[in-house]
matplotlib code that plots the C-alpha trace (Angstrom):
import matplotlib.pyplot as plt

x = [39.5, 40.1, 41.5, 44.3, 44.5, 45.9, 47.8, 49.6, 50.1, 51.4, 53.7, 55.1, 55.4, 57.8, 59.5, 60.1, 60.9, 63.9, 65.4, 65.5, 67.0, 70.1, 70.4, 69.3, 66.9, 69.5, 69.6, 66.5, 66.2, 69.5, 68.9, 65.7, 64.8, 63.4, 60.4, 62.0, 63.4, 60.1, 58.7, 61.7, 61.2, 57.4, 58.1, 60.6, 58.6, 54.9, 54.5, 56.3, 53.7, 50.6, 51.7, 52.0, 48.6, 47.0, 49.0, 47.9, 44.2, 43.4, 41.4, 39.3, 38.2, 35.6, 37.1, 35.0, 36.0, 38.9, 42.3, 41.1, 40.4, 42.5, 45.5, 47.7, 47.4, 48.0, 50.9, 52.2, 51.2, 53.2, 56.6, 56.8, 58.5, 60.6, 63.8, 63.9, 63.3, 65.8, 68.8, 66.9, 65.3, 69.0, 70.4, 67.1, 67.9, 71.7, 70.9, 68.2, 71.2, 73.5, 76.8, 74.8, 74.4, 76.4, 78.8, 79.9, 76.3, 76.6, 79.5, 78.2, 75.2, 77.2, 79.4, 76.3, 75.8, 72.0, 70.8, 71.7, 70.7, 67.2, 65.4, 66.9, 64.9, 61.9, 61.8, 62.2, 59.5, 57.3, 57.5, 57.0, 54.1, 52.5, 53.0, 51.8, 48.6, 45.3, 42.6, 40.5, 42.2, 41.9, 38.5, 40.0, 43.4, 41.4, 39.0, 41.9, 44.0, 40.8, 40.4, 44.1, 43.7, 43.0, 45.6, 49.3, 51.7, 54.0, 50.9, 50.0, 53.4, 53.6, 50.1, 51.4, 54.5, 52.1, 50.1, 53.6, 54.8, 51.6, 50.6, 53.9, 54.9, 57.1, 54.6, 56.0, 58.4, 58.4, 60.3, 58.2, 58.2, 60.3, 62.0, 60.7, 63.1, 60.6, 59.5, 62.1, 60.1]
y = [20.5, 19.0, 22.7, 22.4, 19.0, 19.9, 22.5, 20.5, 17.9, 20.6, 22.2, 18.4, 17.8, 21.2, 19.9, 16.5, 18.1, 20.2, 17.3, 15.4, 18.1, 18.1, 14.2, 14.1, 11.5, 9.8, 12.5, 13.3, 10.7, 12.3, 16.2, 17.9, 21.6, 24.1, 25.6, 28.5, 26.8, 25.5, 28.4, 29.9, 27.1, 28.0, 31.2, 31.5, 29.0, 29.6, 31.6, 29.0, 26.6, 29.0, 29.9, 26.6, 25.4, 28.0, 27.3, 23.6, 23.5, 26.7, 23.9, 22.0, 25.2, 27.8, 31.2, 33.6, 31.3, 32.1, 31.4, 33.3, 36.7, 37.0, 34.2, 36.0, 39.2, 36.3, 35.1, 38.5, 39.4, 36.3, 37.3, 40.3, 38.3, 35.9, 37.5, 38.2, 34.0, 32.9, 33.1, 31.1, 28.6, 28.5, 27.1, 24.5, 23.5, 22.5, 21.3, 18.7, 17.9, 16.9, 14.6, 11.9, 11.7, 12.8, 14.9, 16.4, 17.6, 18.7, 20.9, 22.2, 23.2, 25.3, 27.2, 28.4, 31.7, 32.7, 34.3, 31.0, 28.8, 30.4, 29.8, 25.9, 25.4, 27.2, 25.3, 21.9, 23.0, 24.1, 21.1, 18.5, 20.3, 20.5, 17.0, 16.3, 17.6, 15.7, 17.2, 16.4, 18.3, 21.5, 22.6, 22.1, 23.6, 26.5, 26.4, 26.8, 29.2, 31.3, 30.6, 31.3, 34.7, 37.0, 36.0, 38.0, 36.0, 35.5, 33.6, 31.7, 30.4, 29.6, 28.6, 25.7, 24.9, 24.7, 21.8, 20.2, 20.1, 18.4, 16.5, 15.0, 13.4, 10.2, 7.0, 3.7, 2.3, 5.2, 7.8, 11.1, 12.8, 15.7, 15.8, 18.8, 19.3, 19.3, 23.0, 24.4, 25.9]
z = [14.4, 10.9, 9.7, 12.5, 11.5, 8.3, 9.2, 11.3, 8.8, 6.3, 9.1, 9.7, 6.1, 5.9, 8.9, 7.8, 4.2, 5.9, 7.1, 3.9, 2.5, 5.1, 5.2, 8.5, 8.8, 11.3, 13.2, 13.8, 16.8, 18.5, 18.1, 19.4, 18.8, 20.8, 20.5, 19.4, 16.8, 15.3, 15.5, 13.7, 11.1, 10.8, 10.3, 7.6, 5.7, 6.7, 3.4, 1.1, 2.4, 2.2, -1.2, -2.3, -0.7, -2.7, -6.1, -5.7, -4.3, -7.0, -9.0, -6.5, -5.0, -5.5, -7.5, -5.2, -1.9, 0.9, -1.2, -4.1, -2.8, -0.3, 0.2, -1.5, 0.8, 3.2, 2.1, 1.8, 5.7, 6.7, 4.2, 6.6, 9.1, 7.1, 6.9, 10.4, 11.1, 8.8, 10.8, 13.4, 10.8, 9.3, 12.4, 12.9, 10.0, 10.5, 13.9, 12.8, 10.0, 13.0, 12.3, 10.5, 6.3, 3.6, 4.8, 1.3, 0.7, 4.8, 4.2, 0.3, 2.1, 5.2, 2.5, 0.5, 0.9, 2.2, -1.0, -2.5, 0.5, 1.2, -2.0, -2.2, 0.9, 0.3, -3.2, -1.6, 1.1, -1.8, -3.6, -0.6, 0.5, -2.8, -3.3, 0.0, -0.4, -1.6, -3.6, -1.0, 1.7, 0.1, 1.6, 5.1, 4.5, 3.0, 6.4, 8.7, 6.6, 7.1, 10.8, 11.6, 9.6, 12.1, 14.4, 13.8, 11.5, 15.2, 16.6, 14.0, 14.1, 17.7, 17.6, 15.0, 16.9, 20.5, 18.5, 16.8, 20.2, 21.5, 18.9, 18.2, 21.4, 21.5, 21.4, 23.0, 20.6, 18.0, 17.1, 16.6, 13.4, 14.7, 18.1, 20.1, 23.5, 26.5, 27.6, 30.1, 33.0]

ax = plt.figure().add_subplot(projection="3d")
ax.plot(x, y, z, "-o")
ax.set_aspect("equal")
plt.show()
């Protein structure tokens, strides 16, 4: 389970890295999203993150191995549905910002149009999941990049929201990383 393990790190670390970039650390304890809205979140920037998995483990791994023949046909399988997840992602985004922070940045960030908008947060994504990962994760992230493969972009995404949303639960006395509303029946 170590691949998923990483993957689920990553897709916290993009999660988390959102937030930062609305100020919403705060808010985070007061606003949770839907499941929907994860997997809106995942999707939009599931390819940002792949992309930068592959840019930063390319050295510790093997040129003939999973990431080098075929992550970037990957990356591109999982672009397909970007555009179409960004509206959603958009309003994750704003809702996970809430009323709390800066409210200057808050408002600078609602008058941006998308085409400026979108590739501030896929940078910021980019960067905190490069920096987040360690050389020595790479084989793993590269092991469950490959398992997840076969499944469609969609349920890869849903796949990582299902183990956000289980993995993630509220311990005694701490706040989880992200606030997933409980599943409506």
């Amino acid at each position: 389970m170590r691949p998923v393990s990483s993957s689920t790190r990553i897709a916290a670390t993009l999660v988390a890295g959102a937030a930062l970039v609305l100020q919403s650390q705060a808010a985070l304890a007061q606003n949770c999203l839907t499941e929907r809205e994860v997997t809106g979140l995942v999707t939009f920037a599931l390819p940002t993150v792949m992309n930068s998995a592959i840019t930063t483990c390319q050295p510790q791994l093997s040129p003939n191995g999973y990431f080098a023949t075929q992550g970037r046909s990957l990356v591109a399988r999982y672009v397909a549905g970007k555009a179409a997840a960004w509206p959603t992602a958009k309003a994750a985004l704003f809702k996970l910002g809430g009323d709390k922070g800066d409210a200057q940045t808050r408002d600078l960030l609602a008058k941006m149009p998308d085409e400026a908008l979108q590739p501030f947060a896929e940078g910021m994504v980019g960067q905190l999941v490069g920096s987040g990962i360690k050389p020595d994760q790479c084989v793993a992230i590269e092991r469950g990049a490959r398992l997840l493969a076969p499944l469609p972009p969609e349920n890869t995404a849903e796949l990582i929201t299902f183990i956000l949303s289980v993995a993630d639960k509220p311990k005694p006395g701490k706040t989880p990383k992200l606030l997933i509303c409980p599943a409506q029946n």
